[in-house]
Structure formats: structure tokens, C-alpha cells
C-alpha positions in Angstrom: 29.0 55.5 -34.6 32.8 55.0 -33.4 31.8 55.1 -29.6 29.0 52.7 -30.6 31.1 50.1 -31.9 34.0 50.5 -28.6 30.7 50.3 -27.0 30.1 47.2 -28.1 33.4 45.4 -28.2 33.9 46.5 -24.7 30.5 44.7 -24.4 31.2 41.4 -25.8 34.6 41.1 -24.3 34.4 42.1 -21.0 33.4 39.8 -17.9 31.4 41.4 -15.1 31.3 38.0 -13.2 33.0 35.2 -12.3 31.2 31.8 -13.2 30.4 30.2 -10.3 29.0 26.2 -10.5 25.0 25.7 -9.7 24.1 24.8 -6.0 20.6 24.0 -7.6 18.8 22.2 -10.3 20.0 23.6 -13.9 17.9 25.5 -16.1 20.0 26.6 -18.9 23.3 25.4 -20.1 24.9 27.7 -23.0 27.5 26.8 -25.5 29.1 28.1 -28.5 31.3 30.7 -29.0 32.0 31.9 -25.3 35.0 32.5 -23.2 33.6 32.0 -19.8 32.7 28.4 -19.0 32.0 26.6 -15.7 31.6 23.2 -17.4 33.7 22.1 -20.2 32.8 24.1 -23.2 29.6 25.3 -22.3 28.3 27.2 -19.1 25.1 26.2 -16.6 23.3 28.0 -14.7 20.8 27.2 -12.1 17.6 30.1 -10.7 20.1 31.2 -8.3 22.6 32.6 -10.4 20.6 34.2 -13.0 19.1 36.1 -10.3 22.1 37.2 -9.2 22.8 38.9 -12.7 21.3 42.7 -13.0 17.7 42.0 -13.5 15.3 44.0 -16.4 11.7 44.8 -16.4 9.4 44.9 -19.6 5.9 46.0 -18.8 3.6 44.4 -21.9 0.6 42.5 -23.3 1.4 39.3 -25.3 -0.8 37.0 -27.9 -0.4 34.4 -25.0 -1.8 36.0 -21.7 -4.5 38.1 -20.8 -3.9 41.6 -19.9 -1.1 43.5 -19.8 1.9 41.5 -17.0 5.1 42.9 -15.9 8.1 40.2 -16.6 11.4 40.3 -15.7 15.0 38.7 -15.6 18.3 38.9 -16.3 19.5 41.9 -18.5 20.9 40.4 -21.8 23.6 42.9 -22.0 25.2 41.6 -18.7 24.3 37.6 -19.0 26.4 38.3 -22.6 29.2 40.6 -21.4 29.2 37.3 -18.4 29.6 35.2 -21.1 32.3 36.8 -23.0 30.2 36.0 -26.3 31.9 35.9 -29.5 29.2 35.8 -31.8 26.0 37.8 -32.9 23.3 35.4 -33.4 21.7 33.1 -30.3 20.0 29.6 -30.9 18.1 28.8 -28.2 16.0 25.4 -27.9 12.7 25.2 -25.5 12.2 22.3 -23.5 9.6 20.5 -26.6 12.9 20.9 -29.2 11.2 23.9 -30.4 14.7 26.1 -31.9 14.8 29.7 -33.1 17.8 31.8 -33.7 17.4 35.2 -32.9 20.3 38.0 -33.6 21.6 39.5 -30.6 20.8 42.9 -31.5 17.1 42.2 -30.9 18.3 42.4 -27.1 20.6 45.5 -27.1 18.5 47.2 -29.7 14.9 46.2 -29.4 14.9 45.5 -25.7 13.9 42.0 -25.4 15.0 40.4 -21.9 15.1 37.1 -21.1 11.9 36.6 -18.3 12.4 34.5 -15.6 9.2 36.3 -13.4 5.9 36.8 -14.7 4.0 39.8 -12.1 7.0 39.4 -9.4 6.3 35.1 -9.7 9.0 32.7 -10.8 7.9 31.5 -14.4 7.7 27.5 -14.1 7.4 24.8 -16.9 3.6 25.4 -16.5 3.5 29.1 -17.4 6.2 29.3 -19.9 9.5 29.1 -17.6 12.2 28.8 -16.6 12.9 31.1 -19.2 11.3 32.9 -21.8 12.1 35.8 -24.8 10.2 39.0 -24.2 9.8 41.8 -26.1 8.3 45.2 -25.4 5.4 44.7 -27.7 3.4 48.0 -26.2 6.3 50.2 -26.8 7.1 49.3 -30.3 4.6 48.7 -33.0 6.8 47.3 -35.1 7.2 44.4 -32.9 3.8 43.6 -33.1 4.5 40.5 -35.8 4.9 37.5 -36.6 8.9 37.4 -36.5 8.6 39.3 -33.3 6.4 37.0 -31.4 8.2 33.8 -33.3 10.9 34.9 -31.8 9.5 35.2 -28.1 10.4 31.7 -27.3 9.6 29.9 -23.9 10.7 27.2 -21.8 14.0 27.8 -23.0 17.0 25.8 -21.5 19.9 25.8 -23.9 21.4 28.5 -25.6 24.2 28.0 -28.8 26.0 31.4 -29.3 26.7 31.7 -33.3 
């Protein structure tokens, strides 16, 4: 349990990357309690930088598509060790106003990712993007409900760390 927790403050304090500023058009802007900002208080991001953060792949069906897809994105553990997060609970706000807070730990302990691709295609507004909460439904039953797939928000572009 001690290494877990050293684990994790070394997670939560530590920067892997530099912010850089977007070249592109933004898709998320993040606030809250961070330490690394490209923008004031908060810190944007266009497609080209979350790219350029270690990607993650979750191979599932959903109550929203047919079939089962393979999505992927940036890995939560490095967009929040980025970040230099402070807090343990994310509010994130789709492009409709929808908001959900989700605890962090659904990403470093239940494996959600944040999807960006849908089957190796760049999620747009259309289908779901930029953005969108996955969880690995088929490798958990206990995902399999509503808080779960309440939780597996999409078109998100902001992000309040709590």
C-alpha cells in the first residue's frame, strides 16, 4: 500500500511534458487545480497535442454503437501527470452543457481513457468527438451500469480538476 501511495504522489506531481500553445483549432481547455498552464489559469489543447501524449486502447461494446469498436486516446495517467493535477475528482462539460463529475480513480483504477479515435478514425462532433469517456465495459461486469455508462460522457471540451 506505501509504494501505492509514492506511486501516486509521484503521479500527480510530476510533469512528463512541457505545455506547448495549440497551432490548431482547440478542443479542450482544462482548469482547476493544475500546475501546468499554457493559458492563464487553465490549459488548451488542440488534436495535435493530445496525440502527441502516450495513446491507450480499450477494445469494447457500448449501449451507443453497434458491435464491438476499438477506441483510443490519450492515457489519463499521463494527460494528468502533464497537468500536475491537484485534485481527485474531474468535471467535464460536453459540447450541449451536459456536466458529470467523475473521480479520477475511475481512470487509474478502472481503466477508462479518454477516446479521441473510434476503429483508427478521429471521433468528430458527429460521432461523439472530439472527446469522449470510455470504459472497458467487456472486461468488467461491474461496469456494465448505469453510473458507469453515465459517466462515459462525449463531446467533451472542458475539463474542471476538483
Amino acid at each position: 500500500m506505501k509504494n501505492f501511495v509514492v506511486y501516486i504522489g509521484l503521479l500527480f506531481s510530476t510533469t512528463l511534458f512541457a505545455l506547448e500553445q495549440p497551432t490548431e483549432r482547440i478542443v479542450l481547455t482544462v482548469s482547476g487545480l493544475i500546475t501546468n498552464t499554457n493559458r492563464g489559469d487553465s490549459a488548451i489543447f488542440d488534436r495535435k497535442m493530445l496525440a502527441q501524449i502516450p495513446q491507450k486502447t480499450v477494445v469494447t461494446h457500448t449501449p451507443w454503437s453497434e458491435g464491438k469498436h476499438t477506441y483510443s486516446g490519450f492515457n489519463p495517467k499521463d494527460f494528468f501527470a502533464l497537468l500536475g493535477i491537484k485534485g481527485d475528482k474531474l468535471s467535464l462539460t460536453a459540447l450541449n452543457d451536459y456536466t458529470i463529475e467523475i473521480p479520477m480513480n475511475d481512470f487509474l483504477k478502472e481503466g477508462a481513457i479518454f477516446a479521441t479515435h473510434m476503429d483508427g478514425i478521429p471521433m468528430t462532433i458527429r460521432n461523439k468527438g472530439p472527446i469522449m469517456v470510455i470504459y472497458p465495459f467487456d472486461d468488467n461486469p461491474k461496469l456494465k451500469v448505469e453510473t458507469y455508462f453515465g459517466r462515459s460522457i462525449w463531446q467533451v471540451t472542458e475539463m474542471t480538476i476538483r
